[in-house]
N, C-alpha and C positions, 0 to 999 in steps of 0.2 A: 346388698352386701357392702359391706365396711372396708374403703382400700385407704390404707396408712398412706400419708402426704405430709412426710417430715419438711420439704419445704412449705406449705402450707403453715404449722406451726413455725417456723423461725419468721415468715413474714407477719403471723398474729401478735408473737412478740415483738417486732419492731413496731407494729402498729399502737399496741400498748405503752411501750416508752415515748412514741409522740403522743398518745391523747395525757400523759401522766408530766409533759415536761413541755416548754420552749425554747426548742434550743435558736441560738441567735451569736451571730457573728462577734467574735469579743471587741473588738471594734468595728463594729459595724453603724451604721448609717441611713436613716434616710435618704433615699437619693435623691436631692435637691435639683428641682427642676425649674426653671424661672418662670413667672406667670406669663400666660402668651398675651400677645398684643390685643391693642381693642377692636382691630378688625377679626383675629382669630378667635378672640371670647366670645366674639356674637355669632356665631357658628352653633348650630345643637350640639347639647352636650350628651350623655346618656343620665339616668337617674339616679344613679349610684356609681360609687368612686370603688376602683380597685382595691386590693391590699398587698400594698408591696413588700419583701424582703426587705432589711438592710445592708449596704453592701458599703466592704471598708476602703471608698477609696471614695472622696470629696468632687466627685467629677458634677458638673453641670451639664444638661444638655438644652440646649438653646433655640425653641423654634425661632426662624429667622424668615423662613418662607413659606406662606401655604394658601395652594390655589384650590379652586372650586370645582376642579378633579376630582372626583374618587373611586375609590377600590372595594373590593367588598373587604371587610376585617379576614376573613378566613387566608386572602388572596395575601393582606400583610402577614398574618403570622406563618403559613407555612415560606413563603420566601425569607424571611427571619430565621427563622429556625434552621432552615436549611444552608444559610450565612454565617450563622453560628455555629452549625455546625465544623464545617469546612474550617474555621477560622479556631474553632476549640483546638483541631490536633496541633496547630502549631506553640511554640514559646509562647505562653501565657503574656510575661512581660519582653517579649522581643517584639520586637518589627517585621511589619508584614507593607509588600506593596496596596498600592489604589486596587480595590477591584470592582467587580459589576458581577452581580449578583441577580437570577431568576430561576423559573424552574420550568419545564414544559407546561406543568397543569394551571401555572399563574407566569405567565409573560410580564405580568405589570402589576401590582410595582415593580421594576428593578432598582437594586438596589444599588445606589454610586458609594462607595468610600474617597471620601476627600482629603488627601493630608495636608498639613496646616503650610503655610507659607514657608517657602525655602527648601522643604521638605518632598522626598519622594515616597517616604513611607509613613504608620501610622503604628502604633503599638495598640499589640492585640488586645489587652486586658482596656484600654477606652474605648475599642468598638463596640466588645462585647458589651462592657456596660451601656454602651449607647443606642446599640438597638433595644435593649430592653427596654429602657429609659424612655426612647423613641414610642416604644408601642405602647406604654402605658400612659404617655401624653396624649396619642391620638385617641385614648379610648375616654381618657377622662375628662379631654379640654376640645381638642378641636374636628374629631371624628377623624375618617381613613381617607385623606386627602394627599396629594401631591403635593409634598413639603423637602425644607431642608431644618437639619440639624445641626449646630455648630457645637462643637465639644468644647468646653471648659476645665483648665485644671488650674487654682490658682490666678483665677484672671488670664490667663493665655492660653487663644487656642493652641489645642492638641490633635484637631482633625476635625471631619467633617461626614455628613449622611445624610445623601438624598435619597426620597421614595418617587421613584417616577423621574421627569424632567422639570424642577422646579425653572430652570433657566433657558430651557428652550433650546435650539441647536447651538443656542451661543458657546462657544470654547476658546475663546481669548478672554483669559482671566478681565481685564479691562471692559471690555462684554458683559460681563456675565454682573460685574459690579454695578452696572450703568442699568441691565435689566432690574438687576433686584433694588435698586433704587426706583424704580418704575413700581414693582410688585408692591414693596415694600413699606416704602416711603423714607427708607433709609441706606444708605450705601451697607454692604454686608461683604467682609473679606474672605473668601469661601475656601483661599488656598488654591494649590496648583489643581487645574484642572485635567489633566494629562491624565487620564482613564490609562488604566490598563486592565480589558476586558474580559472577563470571564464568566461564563454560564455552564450553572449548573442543567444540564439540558433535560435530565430526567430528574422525577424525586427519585429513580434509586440508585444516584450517584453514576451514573455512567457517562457522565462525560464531566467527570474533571479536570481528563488526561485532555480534553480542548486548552489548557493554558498556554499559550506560549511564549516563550523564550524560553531562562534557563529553570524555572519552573515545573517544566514539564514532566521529569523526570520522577519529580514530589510528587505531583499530580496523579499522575498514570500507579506513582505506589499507592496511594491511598484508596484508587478507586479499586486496586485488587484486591487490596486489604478487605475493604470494607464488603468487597464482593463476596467474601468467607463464612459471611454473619449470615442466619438465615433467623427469622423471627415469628413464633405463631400466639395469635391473643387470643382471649376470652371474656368475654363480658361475665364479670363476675359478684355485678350489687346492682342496687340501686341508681337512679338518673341524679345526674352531678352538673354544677354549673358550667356551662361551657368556655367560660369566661376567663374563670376561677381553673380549668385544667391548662386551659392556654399559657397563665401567669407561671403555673407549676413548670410544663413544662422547660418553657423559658429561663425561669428560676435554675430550674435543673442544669441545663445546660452549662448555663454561667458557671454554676458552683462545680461541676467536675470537669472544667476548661479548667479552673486553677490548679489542678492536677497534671501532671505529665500524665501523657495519655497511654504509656506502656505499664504505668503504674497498677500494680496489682490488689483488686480487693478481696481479701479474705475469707470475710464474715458478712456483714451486713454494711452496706452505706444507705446513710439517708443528711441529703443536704440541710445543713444549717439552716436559720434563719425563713421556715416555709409559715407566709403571717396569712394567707388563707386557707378556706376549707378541704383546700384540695390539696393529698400529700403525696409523696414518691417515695418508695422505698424497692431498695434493690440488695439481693443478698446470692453471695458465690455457691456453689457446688462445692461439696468436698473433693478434692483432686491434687493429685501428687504428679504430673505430668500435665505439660502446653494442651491445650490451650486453657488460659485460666479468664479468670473474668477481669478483668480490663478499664478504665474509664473510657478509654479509647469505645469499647462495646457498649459500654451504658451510654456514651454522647449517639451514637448511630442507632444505639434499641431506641431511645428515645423518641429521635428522628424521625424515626417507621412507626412511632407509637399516634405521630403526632399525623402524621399521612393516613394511617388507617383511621382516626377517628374522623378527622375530617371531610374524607372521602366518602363513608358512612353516614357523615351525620347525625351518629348516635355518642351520647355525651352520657357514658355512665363509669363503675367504675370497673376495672380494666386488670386483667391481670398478663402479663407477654414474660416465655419463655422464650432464652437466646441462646442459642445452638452456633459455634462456631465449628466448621469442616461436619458438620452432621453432631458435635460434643456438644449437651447440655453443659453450658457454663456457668451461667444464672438466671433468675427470675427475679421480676420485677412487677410492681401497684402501683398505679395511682388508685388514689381512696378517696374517700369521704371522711375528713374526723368525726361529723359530723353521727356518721353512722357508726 
């Protein structure tokens, strides 16, 4: 028996305008990352290089540290993603405090935010580029190690990200400078080191309202908020690079972080700039009353997209329906162009 799935058709046509187009950031950019040193080049690399977006904003990210630690890849991208996440609801281009970043089911890496000298904060739109930046360097150059990152804008740092503890318990900036001259073989200015801590305790956001001081208050809203969304998937194609949906989703995130996150989507989104095989596309419910579909909802469906596959283990392609209060809102793919 034949049951009509008018969202089905609006997602075949989004699917069809990206195999028929490239869309791509009008200013956009490779994002220039410096070649790592020569003790980091002789490190395994893998066999094949990512495909990255371009993203309009000149930032550099700079290994400066990386020890013989490591992590499995799955353990850095969901602690990413769920960094990113957190960090998408706020002012895109405002200022956010240091924070420390993990999640129950990956204690390690965690993730340090460092801001740059003089500075107590970091703006959001350089983290986000710089985790991404960050993960696609350790996949292409120096593997899933215990490193740091220094941000570049214009030749001056703009902040800083560590995976794991590049410096050891040392926390007198002077310390930490004198360590990585040891690691390193060069002095590295890393910025204020003055953590201020916060763990994401579970993947499903339930303890953000752990932040304290005057934070908390954000915190604890976000986690209810986010507590509203309920999400159910489908494996709905063919087996997909698991690589290649990791970059998507990352991709994803960045790109509807530059959106205010109460910002409403209509019709269809699908982020600019997707330069591999694996794409994303998400489109609203027709609906004349709250709850509507959100980017705020697409950063957190994603999120959970990103936890269920790798909890799984199965890397194919995907279809997840998001239900806010019990309301179908929207549905969302990651696909294959390929297919």
């Amino acid at each position: 028996m034949y049951v009509r799935r008018p969202w089905l058709a609006t997602l075949c046509f989004a699917w069809t305008l990206l195999v028929n187009s490239s869309p791509v950031l009008p200013k956009g950019r490779l994002l220039p990352i410096l070649p790592p040193d020569e003790a980091i080049a002789n490190l395994s690399s893998p066999a094949r290089k990512l495909t990255w977006g371009p993203i309009p904003l000149d930032l550099i990210v700079r290994p400066d540290v990386n020890l013989p630690t490591q992590f499995p890849k799955e353990a850095a991208f969901i602690n990413i993603v769920h960094a990113m996440t957190e960090i998408a609801h706020g002012d895109f281009h405002g200022a956010m405090p240091a924070l420390d970043f993990s999640t129950a089911r990956y204690p390690e890496p965690h993730i340090k935010l460092v801001p740059p000298v003089g500075s107590s904060t970091l703006k959001r739109e350089y983290v986000i580029w710089g985790l991404y930046g960050a993960f696609l360097h350790m996949y292409d150059a120096i593997g899933f190690h215990v490193a740091h990152y220094t941000l570049l804008l214009d030749n001056e740092e703009v902040g800083g990200i560590s995976f794991g503890d590049p410096f050891g318990d040392a926390l007198d900036h002077r310390s930490i400078a004198a360590r990585s001259l040891q690691v390193y073989g060069s002095a590295v200015d890393i910025g204020n080191p003055a953590f201020e801590a916060r763990t994401l305790a579970s993947n499903k956001f339930a303890a953000r309202a752990n932040t304290p001081g005057s934070d908390y208050q954000a915190a604890k809203a976000l986690t209810d908020l986010a507590s509203r969304l309920s999400v159910s998937f489908t494996y709905a194609g063919g087996s997909m690079d698991k690589d290649d949906m990791f970059v998507s989703i990352l991709w994803t995130i960045a790109l509807a972080a530059i959106h205010t996150s109460n910002t409403r989507i209509y019709h269809i989104w699908t982020p600019a700039g997707q330069q591999n095989s694996c794409r994303f596309t998400t489109s609203a419910t027709t609906r004349t009353t709250p709850p509507f579909l959100q980017y705020f909802w697409v950063v957190e469906g994603v999120a959970k997209a990103a936890d269920y596959l790798v909890e799984r283990n199965t890397y194919r392609q995907i279809t997840f329906v998001m239900k806010v209060d019990d309301v179908v809102i929207g549905r969302s793919l990651l696909f294959s162009r390929a297919n």
